[in-house]
C-alpha positions, 0 to 999 in steps of 0.5 A, spaced: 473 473 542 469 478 540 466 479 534 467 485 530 460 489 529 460 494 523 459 501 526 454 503 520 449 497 520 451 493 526 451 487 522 456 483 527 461 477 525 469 477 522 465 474 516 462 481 514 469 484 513 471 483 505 477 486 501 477 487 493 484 489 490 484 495 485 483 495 478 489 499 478 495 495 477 503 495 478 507 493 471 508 486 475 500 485 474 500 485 482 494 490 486 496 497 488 491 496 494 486 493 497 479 495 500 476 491 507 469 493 507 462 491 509 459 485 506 452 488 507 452 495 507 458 498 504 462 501 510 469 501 509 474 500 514 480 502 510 484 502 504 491 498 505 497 499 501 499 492 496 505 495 492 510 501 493 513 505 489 521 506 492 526 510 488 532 506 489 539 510 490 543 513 485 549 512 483 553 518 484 556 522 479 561 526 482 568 525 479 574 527 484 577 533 484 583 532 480 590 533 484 595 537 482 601 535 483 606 539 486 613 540 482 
């Protein structure tokens, strides 16, 4: 397999490509991302999603129309 080679630096191996997690942090204390990058000059080669924020559905507030009976 070939080794990944940095397109900045050119330094070559998988080992050179490190993540921190942000400083910023969901309520539960989990990363909201984390960053790859070169170990030895900087370059970055992505910002990877950890935590989502989802809406759950809510819950419907439509009440029945109410029936009139017929006589």
């Amino acid at each position: 397999m070939a080794e990944p080679t940095c397109p900045k630096c050119a330094v070559s191996g998988l080992h050179h490509i490190v993540s921190d997690s942000s400083q910023e942090i969901s309520e539960a204390g989990d990363p909201w991302f984390e960053v790859a990058y070169c170990d030895s000059c900087g370059h970055v080669y992505g910002v990877f999603t950890k935590h989502t924020i989802s809406s759950s559905p809510r819950p419907s507030t439509h009440s029945p129309a109410s029936r009139q009976d017929d006589d």
